[in-house]
C-alpha positions in Angstrom: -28.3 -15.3 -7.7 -28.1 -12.2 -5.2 -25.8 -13.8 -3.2 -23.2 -14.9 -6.0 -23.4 -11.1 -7.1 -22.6 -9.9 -4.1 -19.7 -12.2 -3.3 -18.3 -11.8 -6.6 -18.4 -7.5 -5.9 -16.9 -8.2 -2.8 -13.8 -10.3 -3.7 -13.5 -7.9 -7.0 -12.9 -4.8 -3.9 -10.8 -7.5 -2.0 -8.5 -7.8 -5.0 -8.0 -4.4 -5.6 -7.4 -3.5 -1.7 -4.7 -6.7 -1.8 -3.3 -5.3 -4.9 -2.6 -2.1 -3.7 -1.1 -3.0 -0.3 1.3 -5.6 -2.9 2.3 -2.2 -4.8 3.1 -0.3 -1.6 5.2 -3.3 -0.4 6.7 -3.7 -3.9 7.2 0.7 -4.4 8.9 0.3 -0.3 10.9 -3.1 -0.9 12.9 -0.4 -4.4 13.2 2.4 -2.4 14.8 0.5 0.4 16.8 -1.7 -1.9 18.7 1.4 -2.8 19.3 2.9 0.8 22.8 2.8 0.4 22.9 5.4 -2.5 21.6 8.5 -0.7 24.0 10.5 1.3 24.5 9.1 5.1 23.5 12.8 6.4 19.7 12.5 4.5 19.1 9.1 4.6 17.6 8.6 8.1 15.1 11.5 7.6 14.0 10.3 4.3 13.3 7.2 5.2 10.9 8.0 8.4 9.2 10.7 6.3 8.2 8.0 4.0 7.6 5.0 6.5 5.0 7.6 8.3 2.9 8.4 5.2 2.6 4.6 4.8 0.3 3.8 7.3 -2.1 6.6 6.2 -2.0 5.2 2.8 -3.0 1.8 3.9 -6.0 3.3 5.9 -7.2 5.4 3.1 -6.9 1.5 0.9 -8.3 -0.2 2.8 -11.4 2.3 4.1 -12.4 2.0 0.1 -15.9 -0.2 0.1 -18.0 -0.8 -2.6 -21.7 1.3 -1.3 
């Protein structure tokens, strides 16, 4: 059926939008794990320069649709 197709295309996108948010939560949860080892003086600016390119990377995710 049409409608079967179409759901099953639209929770196959679903996955893969779910599965890359879980790999930029996984990539953030290592880099953050590991704080500690960068040098007091660096550590605050690294850490907002990557906290403010995640968002755009979940936009760009998640504005992904099958046409």
């Amino acid at each position: 059926m049409l409608a079967d197709s179409y759901a099953a295309q639209y929770a196959k996108q679903a996955g893969g939008t779910l599965n890359s948010f879980s790999a930029t939560v996984k990539t953030m949860g290592d880099i953050f794990e590991h704080y500690q080892d960068l040098p007091e003086e660096i550590r605050r600016k690294s850490f907002s320069d990557i906290l403010k390119r995640i968002p755009l990377r979940l936009y760009l995710v998640s504005s992904l649709h099958i046409a």
